[in-house]
N, C-alpha and C positions, 0 to 999 in steps of 0.2 A: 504494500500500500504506500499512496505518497504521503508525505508528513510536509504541510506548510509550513513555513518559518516565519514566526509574528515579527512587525515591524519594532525593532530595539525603542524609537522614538513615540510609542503609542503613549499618551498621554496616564491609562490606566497603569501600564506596566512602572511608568518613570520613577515614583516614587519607592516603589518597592525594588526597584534595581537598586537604586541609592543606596537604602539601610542595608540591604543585605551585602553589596559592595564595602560599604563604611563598618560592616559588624565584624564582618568574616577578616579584614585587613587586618583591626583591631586585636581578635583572636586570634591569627597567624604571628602578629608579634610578639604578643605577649606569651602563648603557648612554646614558641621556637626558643626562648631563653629563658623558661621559668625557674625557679629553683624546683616544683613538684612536676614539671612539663612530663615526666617518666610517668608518674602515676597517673596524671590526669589523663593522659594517652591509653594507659591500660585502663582503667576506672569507664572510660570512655566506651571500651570497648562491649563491656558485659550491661552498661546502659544502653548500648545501642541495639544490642540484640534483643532485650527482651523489650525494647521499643517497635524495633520490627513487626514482634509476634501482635504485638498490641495494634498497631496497624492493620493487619490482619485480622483481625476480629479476636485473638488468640490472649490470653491470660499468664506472663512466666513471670511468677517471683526471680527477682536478681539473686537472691540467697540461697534458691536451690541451682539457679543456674552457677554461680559459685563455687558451691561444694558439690556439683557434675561435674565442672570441668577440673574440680581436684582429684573425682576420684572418691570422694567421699560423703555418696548419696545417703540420705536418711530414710529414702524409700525408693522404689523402682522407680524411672523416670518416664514421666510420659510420652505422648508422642508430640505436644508443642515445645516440650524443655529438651527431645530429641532436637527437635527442626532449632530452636534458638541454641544450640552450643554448635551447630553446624554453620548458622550465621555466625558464630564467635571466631570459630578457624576461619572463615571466610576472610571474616573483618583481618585476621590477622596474618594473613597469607598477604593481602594489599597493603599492611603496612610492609612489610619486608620488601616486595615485590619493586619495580622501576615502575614510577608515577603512570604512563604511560602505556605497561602491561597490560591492564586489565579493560583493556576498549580495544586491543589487538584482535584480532581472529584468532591465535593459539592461546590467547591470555583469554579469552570469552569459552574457549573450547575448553580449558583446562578447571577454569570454573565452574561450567557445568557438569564437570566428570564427561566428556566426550572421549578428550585424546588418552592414551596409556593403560586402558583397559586392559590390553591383551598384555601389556608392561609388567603390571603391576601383579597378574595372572604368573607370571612367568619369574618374579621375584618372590612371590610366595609357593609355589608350586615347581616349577622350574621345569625345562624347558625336554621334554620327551624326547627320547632316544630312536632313533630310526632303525636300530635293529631289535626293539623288541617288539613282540607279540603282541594281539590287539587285546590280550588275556591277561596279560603280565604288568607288573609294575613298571613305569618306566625308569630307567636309571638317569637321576640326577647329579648335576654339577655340583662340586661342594661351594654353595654360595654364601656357606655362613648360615646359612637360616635354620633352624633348630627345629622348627615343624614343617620343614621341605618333605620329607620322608613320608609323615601323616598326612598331606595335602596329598598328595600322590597317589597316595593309595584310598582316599576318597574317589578319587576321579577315576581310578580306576574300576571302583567297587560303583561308581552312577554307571561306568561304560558299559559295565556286565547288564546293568538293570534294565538298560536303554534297552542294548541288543534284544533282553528276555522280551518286555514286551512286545516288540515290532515284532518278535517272530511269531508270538501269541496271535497279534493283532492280525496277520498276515493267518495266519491259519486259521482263523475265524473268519474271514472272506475269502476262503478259499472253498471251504464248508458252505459256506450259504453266498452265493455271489450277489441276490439283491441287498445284501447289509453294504458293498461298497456301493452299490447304485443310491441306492438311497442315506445314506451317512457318509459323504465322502471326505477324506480326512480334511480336519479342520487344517487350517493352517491359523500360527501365531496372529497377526494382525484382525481375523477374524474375531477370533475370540477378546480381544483388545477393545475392542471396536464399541462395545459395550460398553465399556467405563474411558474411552478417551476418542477422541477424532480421528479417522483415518488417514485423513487427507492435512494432517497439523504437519507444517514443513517448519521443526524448529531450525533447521540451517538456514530455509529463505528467507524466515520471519526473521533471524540475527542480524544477514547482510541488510535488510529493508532496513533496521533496527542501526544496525552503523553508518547506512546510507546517510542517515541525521547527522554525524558527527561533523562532516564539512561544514553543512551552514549552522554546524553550534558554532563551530572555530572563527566564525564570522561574526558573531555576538559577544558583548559581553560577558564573561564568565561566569557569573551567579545566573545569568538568564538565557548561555548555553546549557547550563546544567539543568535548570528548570524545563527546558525546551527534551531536552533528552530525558527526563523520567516521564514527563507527559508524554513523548514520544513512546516510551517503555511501557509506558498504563495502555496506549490506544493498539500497538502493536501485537504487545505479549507475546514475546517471544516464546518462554519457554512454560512449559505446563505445570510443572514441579516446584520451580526456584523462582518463582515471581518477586519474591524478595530481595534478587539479588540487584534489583534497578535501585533500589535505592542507595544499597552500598556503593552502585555502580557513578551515583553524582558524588561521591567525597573522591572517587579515584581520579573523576575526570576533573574536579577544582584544584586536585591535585596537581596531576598533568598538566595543566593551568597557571600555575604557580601561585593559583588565589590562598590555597591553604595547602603552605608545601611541607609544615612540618607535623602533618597527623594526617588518616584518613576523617574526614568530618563525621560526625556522629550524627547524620541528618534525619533518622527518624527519630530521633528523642525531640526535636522542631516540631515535626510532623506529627505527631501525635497529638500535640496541641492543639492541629486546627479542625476543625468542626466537617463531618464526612461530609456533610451537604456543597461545601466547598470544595476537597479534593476530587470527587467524584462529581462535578457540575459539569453542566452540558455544553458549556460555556469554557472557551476554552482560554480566555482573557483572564475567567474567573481563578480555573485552573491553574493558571500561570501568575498571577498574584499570590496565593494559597504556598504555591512551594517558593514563592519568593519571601512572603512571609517567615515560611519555616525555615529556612536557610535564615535568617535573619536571630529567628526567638531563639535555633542553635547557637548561634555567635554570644547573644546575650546570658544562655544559660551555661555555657563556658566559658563566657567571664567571671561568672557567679562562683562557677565551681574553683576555678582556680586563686580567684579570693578565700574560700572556705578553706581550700586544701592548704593556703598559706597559711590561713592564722591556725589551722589548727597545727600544723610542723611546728610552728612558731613554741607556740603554749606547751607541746609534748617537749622541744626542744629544751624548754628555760625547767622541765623536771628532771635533767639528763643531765643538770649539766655538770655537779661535782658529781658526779659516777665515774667509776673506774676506765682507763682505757679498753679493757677486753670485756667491757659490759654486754651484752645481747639487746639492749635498751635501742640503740642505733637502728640494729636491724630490724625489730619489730617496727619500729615506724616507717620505715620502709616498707616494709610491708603491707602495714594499715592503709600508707596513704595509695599503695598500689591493688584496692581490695575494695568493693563496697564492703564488703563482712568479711569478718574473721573467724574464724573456731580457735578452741584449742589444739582440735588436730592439726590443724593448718598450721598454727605456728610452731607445734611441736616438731613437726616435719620440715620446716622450714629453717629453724631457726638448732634442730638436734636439741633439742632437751625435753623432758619430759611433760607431761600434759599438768604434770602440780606445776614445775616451774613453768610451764605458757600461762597457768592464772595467775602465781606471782608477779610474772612479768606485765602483763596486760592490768593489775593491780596497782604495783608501780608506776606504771606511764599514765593510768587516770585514764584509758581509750572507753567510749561510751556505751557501755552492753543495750545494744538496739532487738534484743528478742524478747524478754520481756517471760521468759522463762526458763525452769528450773533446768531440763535437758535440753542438748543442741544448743548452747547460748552462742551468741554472734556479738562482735565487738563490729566497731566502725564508724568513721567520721560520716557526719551528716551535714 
């Protein structure tokens, strides 16, 4: 489909290119030299994903997302706090990544899980030998991997099950030959068909989708970005990771060099504004809405990293005759790099024991924000 490019000098747009111009500058400077710039960058990140999900219509506590991505769930995790720590790696695969990456063709491909399938196949299971048997294990390369051996011999034990059925199958319409006239084998896309579009071309829907990125590069930068997620909402590319547009404007303001020293945290903005807005028919309307949100991000990351400052400050002046090889340092480090805390977390973190993580989390005065007796959580607010 074509996507039209709004005129940059529309009187409705002007205002809100402005703020979000003048917010986002603001926040790119003072984030690129902050003294907590580290934690608000990470802090950043586990706000944005469960902002996402929130955009979505979807519900994730930041505190379980948290202690998922430590590793130390309090219950099984469901399947929104699956999809928001999937946004977590995402988010942080483009911080790592060259500003630029992720609006390429193999940088789009590699985020959607397209390329390295068979890669990745072949590093966990490893790569089958041509003189064995179609019965036999195949002999693998020593690559280091420690359950190469058990992979292998899965694949070999579905190969056997394959082969059984089809021959089953095959001799059940050999027996009665109107069961293939009349049932003839399904095939994959068939039976798909039912729970997704047949005809959904997410490679054409991508290119149509990057087709945008010229006349963004012709607009101002807050208002090529805005122009490219509305381009992403009308398009939809992909059927799965529709989420990933939004990540997709902090890499391109990135690319930009509007905000070069973080990926922007643009649905924690966007959540703020009213769905009747995001979702208007009106595409002026649309495009004020995410210029808004790019804007209230700026302002609510200046917020934060005023907060994160005085609270370093305050933890800092209780540290301060403590000994050199105190643990006190790194807790706060920690804290400010953390919406919440456990004790496990800092036990693990920090090697000591989970009595001395409540001593220490005692000591430095950090704010117990759970508000109960098991699982307690510490953390600047």
């Amino acid at each position: 489909m074509r996507y039209e490019t709004p005129d940059p000098l529309h009187q409705t747009l002007l205002p809100g290119i402005i703020a979000a111009e003048d917010g986002l500058a603001r926040l790119d400077e003072r984030a690129s030299r902050h003294a907590v710039a580290d934690g608000f960058r990470e802090r950043g990140q586990f706000f944005d994903a469960a902002a996402a999900l929130w955009v979505a219509g979807e519900l994730v506590h930041v505190e379980d997302l948290v202690l998922h991505d430590s590793h130390m769930d309090t219950r099984a995790p469901s399947h929104e706090l699956t999809i928001a720590h999937a946004v977590l790696r995402v988010r942080r695969r483009l911080e790592l990544a060259e500003p630029g990456w992720a609006l390429t063709s193999p940088g789009l491909n590699a985020l959607r899980g397209e390329p390295g399938a068979a890669l990745a196949n072949e590093n966990y299971c490893g790569a089958p030998n041509a003189h064995t048997g179609p019965d036999e294990t195949p002999e693998l390369a020593d690559d280091g991997n420690p359950l190469a051996s058990e992979f292998a011999e899965l694949d070999a034990a579905l190969s056997r099950s394959q082969r059984l059925l089809d021959f089953h199958v095959g001799s059940l319409q050999e027996a009665d030959p109107a069961m293939s006239k009349e049932r003839p084998a399904a095939e994959p896309s068939g039976q798909l068909g039912l729970l997704f579009d047949e005809e959904w071309d997410e490679a054409a829907r991508l290119d149509a989708w990057r087709g945008v990125l010229v006349a963004a590069d012709q607009l101002p930068a807050c208002l090529g970005a805005a122009v490219l997620y509305d381009a992403w909402e009308r398009v939809e590319p992909l059927r799965r990771q529709h989420w990933l547009g939004s990540l997709l404007v902090g890499a391109y303001l990135r690319s930009r060099g509007k905000v070069a020293s973080h990926v922007l945290a643009f649905n924690s903005g966007l959540k703020t504004i009213r769905h009747e807005r995001r979702r208007s028919k009106d595409r002026l309307t649309r495009l004020s809405a995410f210029l808004e949100a790019m804007a209230v991000t700026a302002d609510l990351g200046l917020k934060e990293l005023d907060r994160l400052s005085l609270a370093r400050t305050q933890m800092e002046m209780r540290i301060k005759d403590r000994r050199s090889n105190s643990n006190l340092p790194g807790l706060i480090d920690l804290v400010l790099s953390r919406p919440i805390v456990s004790t496990a977390m800092i036990a693990r973190h920090l090697s000591v024991t989970q009595r001395g993580a409540l001593n220490l989390v005692r000591e430095l005065g950090v704010r117990e924000i759970t508000g109960r007796g098991r699982y307690r959580g510490w953390g600047v607010i």
